[in-house]
N, C-alpha and C positions, 0 to 999 in steps of 0.2 A: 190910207196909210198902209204900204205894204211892209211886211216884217223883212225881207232883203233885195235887192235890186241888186242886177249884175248889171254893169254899165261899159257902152263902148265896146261890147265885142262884137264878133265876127261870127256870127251866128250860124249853125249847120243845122238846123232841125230836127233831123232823122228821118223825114218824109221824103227826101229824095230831092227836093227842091233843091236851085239855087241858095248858096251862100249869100246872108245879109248883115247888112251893119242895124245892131241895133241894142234894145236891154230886151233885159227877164226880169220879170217880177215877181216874188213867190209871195204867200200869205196860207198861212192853216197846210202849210209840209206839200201846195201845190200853186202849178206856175197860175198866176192872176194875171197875168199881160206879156204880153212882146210885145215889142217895136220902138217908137220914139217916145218914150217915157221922162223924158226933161221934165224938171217942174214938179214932178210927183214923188212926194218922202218916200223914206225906208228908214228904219228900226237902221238898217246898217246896209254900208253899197259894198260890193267889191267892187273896182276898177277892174275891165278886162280889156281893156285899151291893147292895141299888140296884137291879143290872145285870140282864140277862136272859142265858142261854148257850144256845148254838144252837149247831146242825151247819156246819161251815164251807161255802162257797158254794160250788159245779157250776155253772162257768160253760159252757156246752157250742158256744158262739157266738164264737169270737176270733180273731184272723189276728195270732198272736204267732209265725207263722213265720219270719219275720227276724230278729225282737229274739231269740227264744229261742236264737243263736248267738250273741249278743254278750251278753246280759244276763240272768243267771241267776236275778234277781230278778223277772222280770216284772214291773214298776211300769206303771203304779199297781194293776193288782189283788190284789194282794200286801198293799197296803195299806187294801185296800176287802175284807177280806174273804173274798175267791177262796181255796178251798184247793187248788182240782183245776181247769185249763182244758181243755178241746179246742180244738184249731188243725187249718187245714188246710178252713177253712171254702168255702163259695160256687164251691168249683171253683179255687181259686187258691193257690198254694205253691211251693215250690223244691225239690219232689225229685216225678220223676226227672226228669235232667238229664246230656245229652252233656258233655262236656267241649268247652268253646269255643261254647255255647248259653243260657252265665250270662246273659248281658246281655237277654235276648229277656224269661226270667222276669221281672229286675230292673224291666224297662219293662211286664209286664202286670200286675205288682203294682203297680208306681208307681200307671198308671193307674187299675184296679180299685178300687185299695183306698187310695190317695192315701198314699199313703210314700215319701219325698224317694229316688228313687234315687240319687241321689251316696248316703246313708245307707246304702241297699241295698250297693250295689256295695263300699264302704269299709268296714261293718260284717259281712256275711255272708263266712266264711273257705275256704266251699266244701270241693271236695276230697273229695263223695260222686258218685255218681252213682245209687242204686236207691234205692224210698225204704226198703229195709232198711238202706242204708249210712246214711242220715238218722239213720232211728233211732237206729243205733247212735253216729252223733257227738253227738245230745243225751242218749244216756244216760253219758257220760264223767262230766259234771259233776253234783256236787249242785248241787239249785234250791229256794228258798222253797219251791215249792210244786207240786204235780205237773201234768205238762201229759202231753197223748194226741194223738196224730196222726191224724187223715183222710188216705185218698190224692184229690188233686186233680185233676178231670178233664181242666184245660187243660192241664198241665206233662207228665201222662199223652198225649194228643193228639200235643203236640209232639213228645215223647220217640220216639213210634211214627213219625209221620208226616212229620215234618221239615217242608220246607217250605210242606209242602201242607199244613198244619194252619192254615186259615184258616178263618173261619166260613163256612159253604156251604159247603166241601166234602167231599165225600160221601166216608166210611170204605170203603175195601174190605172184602171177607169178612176176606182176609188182614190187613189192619189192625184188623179190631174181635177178632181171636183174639189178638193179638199184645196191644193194649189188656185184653184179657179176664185172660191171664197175669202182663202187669207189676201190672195191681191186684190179681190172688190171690197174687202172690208177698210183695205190701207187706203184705195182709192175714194172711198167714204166720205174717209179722215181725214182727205183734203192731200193725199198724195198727188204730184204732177202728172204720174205716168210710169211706165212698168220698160225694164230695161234687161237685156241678156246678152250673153258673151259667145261666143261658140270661134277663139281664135286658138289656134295649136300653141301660140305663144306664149298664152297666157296659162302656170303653172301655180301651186298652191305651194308655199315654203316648203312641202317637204317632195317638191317636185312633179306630183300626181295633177294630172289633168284637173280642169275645173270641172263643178259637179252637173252644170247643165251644158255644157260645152257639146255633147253630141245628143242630145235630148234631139227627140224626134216629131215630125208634126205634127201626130195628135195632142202633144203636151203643148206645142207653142199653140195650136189654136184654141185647145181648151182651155188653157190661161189668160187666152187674147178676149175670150169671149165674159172677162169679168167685166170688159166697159160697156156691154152692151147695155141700152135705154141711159146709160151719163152722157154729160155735154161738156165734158172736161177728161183730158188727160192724153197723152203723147205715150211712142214705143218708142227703144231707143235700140238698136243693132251693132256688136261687131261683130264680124264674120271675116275668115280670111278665104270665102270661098271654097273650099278645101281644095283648096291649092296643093298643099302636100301630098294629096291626095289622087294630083291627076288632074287635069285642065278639064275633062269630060263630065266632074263632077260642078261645075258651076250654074248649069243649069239647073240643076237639082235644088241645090241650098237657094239659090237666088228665087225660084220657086215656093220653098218651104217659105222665106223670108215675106213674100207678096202675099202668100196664105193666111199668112200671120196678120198683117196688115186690115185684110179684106175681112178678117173674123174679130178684129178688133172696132174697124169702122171707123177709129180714131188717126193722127197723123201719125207721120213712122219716117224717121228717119237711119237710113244705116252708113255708119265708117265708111267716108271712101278716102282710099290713098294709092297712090303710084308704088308699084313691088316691081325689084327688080327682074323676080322669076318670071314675070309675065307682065310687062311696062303698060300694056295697053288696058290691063282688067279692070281699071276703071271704067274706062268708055264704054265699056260690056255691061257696068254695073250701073252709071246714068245711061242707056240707054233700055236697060229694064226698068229702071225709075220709069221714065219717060212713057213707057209701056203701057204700065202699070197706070200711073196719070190719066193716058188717053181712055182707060177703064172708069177712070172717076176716083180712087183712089187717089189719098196726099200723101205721097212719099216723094222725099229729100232727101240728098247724100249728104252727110257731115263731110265738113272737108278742112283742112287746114288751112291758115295762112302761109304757112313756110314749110321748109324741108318738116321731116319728123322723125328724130335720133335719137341719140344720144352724147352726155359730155363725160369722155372720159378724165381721167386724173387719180394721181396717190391716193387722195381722200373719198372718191368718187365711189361707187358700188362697185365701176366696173375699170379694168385698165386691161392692154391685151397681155401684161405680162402675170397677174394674179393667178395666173395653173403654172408657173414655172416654178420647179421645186425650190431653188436657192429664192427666187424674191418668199415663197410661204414661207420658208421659215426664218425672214425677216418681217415678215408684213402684220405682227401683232405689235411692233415697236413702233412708238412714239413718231410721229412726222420726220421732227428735227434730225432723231437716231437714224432713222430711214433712210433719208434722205444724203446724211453723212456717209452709213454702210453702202447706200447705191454710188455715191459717188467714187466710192475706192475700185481703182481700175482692175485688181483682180476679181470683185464681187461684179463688177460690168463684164467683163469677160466671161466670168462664168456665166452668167445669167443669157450672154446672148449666143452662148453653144450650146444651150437646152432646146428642150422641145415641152411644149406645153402639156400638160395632163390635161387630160377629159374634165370639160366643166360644167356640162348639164349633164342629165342624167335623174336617178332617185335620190332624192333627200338633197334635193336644191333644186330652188324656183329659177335656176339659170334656164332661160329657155335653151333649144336644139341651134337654135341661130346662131347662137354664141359662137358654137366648136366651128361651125362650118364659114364663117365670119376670118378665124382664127386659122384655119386650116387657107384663106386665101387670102393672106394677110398683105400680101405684095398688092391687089388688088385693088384691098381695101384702103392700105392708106392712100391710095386717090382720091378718099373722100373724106379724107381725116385731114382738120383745118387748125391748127393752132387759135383758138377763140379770141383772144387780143382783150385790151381795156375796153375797146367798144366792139362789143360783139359782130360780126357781120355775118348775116345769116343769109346771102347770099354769095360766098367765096368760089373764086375764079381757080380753076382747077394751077394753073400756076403757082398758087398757093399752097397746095395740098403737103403732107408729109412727104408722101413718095418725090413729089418733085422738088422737099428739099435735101431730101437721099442722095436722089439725082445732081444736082448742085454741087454735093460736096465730095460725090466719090463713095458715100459709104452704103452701109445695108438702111432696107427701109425701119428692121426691125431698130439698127441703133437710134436714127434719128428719130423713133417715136422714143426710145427711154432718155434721150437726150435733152426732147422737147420736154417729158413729164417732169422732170428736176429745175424747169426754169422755175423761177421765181419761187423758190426753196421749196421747191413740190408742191407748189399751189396751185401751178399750172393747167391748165384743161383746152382738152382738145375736142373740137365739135365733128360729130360723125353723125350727116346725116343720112338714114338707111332707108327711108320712103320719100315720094318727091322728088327724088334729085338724081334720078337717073341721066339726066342730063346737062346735070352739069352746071342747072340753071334754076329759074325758077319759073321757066317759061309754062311747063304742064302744072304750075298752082295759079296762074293765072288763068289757063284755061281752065278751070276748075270752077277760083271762084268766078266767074262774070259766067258760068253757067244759069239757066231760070229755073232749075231744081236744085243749084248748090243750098247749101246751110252752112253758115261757119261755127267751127266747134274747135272739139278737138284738144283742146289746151292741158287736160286731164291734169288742172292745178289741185293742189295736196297732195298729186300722184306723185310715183318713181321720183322720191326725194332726194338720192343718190345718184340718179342718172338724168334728168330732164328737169327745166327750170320753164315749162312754158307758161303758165299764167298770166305772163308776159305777152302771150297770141293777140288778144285784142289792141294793144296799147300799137303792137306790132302791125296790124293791118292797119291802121291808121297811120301810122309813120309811113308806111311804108308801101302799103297799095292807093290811098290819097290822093300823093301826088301822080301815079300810075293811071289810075282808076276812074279818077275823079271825087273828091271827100265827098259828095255830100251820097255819092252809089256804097263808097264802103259806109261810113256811118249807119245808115240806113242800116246795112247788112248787118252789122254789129248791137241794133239799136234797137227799131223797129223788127224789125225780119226775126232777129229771135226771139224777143218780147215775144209777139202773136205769134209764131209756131206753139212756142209753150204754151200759150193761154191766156199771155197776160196782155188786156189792153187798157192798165190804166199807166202805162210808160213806157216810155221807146223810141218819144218825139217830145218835141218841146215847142206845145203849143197847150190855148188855157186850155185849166182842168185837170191837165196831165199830174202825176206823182212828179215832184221836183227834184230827181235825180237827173246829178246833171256833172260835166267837168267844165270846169276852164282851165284850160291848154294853150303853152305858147309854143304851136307846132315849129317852129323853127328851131326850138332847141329841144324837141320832143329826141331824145335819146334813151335807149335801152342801156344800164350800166350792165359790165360783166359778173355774172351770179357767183355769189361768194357761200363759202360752205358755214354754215354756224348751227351753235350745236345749242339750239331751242325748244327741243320736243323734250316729253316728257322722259325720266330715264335715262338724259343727258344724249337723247337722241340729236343726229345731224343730217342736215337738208342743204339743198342749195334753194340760195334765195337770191332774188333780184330784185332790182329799185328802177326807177326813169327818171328822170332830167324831165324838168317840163311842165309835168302839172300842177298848176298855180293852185288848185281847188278841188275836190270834190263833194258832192253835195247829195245826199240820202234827204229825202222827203223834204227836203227846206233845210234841212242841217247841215253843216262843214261839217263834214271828218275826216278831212283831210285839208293841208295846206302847206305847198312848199317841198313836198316829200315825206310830210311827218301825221301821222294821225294826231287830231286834237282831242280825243279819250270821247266822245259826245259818238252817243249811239242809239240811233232811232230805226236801226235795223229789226228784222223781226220774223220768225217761220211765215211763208205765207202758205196757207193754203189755199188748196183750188177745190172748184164748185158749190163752192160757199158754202165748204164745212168752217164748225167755228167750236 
């Protein structure tokens, strides 16, 4: 007697295998059969007739380390799919942490990772300080769906350092030992693995560099060397090469980064994305992977499924007209107001004979991209896409802003303030600024069907104002699938991150496995357009997205999902790694 049976579907594994018609059978939160299962009871079947069933999503890219103290559901990937996340991404997190040092984190998340700190500060309940005390406040509660912790390089900095933990300054011995121990203690306590930042873009709310961002090798290897003698735990990388810095510096950092690796011993994957400054720096960057590899070392490029942008709009974080004097000092009014005052043709006029103020700088996390984005805005909106009811994240440059400037005779600046008043200033426009140097999505494909890709990337709880991707996985399966082949992307999505992380008890759906699983009727598997709602604590506002499609999902043997809708039942749960308990 199994407690659920899926029946009639169309089954993808996660092993790579061909697709089969057949059930699943789950009993005790793991699968007890596949295959022709006729004839043999269930507690209760779902029908997956139509549908296809797959291994639930390994998202291993998220920064739900805030939400995950307030919200035990993680949304939206909960609802996209996700069975398992990792947090604690890019070097950025709230544990460890002084007492009376909350506020420093709250402002380099703000920044960083663009999460309304009032949200922060109002929604996170504190009251740890190590990240084993972390751990152990997120394992109190059941959650949808299981999340995994990294320890964070800047929170780690500060925690040592105090106030000297500024970018540029240089670790003592005594400081890089003391960093060395608080990550082998977190890593103990069943942390996945240790994660740093080192990107120019990335700014703390009041503007100032992040605090490990130009940290130097002897601190990345003397912190790398907290996993030596464990058989658990992953490094996580982003780096923009320092590119700002001059094309001759990439050796270097790509160096530091492999150093890091080799004194950790453990797997290492770093950010790769297509930049326009220099389109090809990726293949520079897998082919030091590769490098590195044929030394015996596992390093893997994280890599997207799609472009990697931003969506602007009224309500968004960001729009190109927010440094024009006459919209500031309209832009604390109410939508509706807004929207009324943009539409009167003297306040459009005025607005489109200005010139933009300065909008990064000191005392805003607006990165330096911004101004210079801003300053070539003719450019730019060749790559600015009016987003539509159903998102398309691959749009044909015929579509862009500029070319419906072009169309009607007028400037490109008007037809973007044109475009943002459609749909009473709801409207948003997709700008993607990595990947899509061409136009296409041809260099994400080479990416992924690389054999050192890793897919990631999605940075769901992040840039809640400007980027909805959480949506990344549901997305590779829509969408590289049919490209690709399901049962190569599944895999990738499934299997492939499962075991980078460490976990092998999910990833595939074969017996024994953890029963995290979906049923999906990929034909109608759609992405809806992300809608801004104001859910966070503080009366914070996010952009969120839903799909079309998934019939089910399924955490250890349990629905928590169906139809689109969570059914409140949560058998989620911190896991940790190396069998701390």
């Amino acid at each position: 007697m199994f407690e659920l049976k899926i029946t009639g579907g169309t089954i993808v594994d996660g092993t790579g295998r061909a697709a089969f018609e057949g059930d699943v059978a789950i009993a005790d939160g793991r699968i007890a059969a596949v295959g022709d299962l006729r004839g043999q009871a269930a507690d209760r079947t779902i029908d997956a007739a139509g549908a296809h069933v797959l291994p639930g999503f390994v998202d291993i890219h998220t920064h739900y380390d805030g939400q995950a103290t307030w919200d035990v559901d993680l949304l939206p990937s909960s609802l996209l799919g996700v069975t398992t996340c990792v947090m604690g991404s890019c070097g950025v997190g709230f544990a460890p942490v002084k007492k009376g040092e909350e506020q420093r984190l709250v402002e380099l998340m703000e920044g960083v990772e663009d999460i309304p700190g009032a949200a922060l500060a109002e929604g996170i309940p504190w009251g740890w300080e190590s990240v084993g005390d972390y751990l152990d406040f997120l394992a109190k509660d059941p959650r949808a769906i299981d999340v995994l912790v990294q320890v964070p390089h800047d929170p780690v900095r500060m925690y040592v350092m105090g106030e000297r933990a500024v970018a540029g300054e240089r670790a003592t011995d005594d400081d890089i030992e003391a960093m060395r121990r608080v990550v082998r203690a977190a890593l103990e306590a069943g942390a996945a693995g240790f994660s740093t930042g080192r990107s120019d873009n990335h700014r703390t709310a009041k503007g100032a560099e992040t605090p490990a961002s130009e940290c130097d090798l002897r601190e990345l290897v003397g912190i790398a060397r907290a996993f030596e003698g464990l058989r658990h735990g992953v490094v996580q990388a982003v780096s923009d090469f320092d590119m700002a810095r001059g094309p001759d510096r990439f050796d270097g950092e790509l160096a530091l980064l492999v150093a890091m690796a080799e004194a950790a011993g453990r797997p290492m994957s770093i950010s790769t994305m297509q930049r326009d400054a220099e389109p090809g720096q990726w293949k520079r960057i897998f082919a030091g992977v590769e490098a590195a590899t044929a030394r015996g070392l596992d390093l893997r490029c994280q890599v997207a499924a799609r472009g990697i942008g931003v969506l602007l709009g009224l309500e968004a974080t960001f729009h190109p007209f927010m440094g024009f004097p006459t919209y500031k000092s309209l832009a604390a009014l109410p939508l509706p107001e807004r929207v009324a005052m943009l539409r009167r043709p003297e306040v459009r006029a005025a607005i489109l004979a200005e010139k933009t103020d300065k909008l990064a700088g000191d005392g805003t996390p607006i990165p330096p991209l911004a101004d210079v984005l801003l300053a070539n805005i003719e450019k730019v909106a060749m790559r600015m896409f009016p987003l539509g009811a159903r998102p398309d994240y691959e749009p044909k440059l015929m579509d862009c802003i500029a070319g419906r400037a072009a169309r009607t005779g007028g400037s490109v600046l008007a037809a973007i303030y044109d475009a943002l008043l459609e749909e009473e200033g709801k409207a948003l426009l997709y700008f993607p600024i990595y990947n899509y140097a061409s136009m296409n999505l041809d260099t994400v494909r080479e990416m992924l069907v690389h054999p050192r890709a890793l897919v990631g990337l999605g940075d769901a709880g992040a840039h809640v104002g400007t980027v909805c991707d959480a949506s990344m996985p549901a997305f590779l399966v829509q969408h590289w699938g049919p490209r690709l082949g399901l049962p190569r992307v599944v895999r990738m999505q499934t299997h492939d991150t499962a075991r980078f992380i460490g976990l092998h008890d999910r990833g595939t759906l074969e017996v024994g496995m953890r029963a995290d699983l979906n049923v999906i009727e990929l034909p109608r598997l759609t992405l809806q357009r992300p809608e801004l709602v104001r859910d966070l604590p503080a009366g914070g506002k996010r952009l969120f997205q839903r799909a079309e499609g998934f019939l089910a999902t399924l955490v250890g043997g349990a629905v928590i999902a169906e139809q689109g809708a969570l059914t409140g039942v949560r058998p989620g749960r911190l896991v940790r790694m190396g069998g701390a308990s």
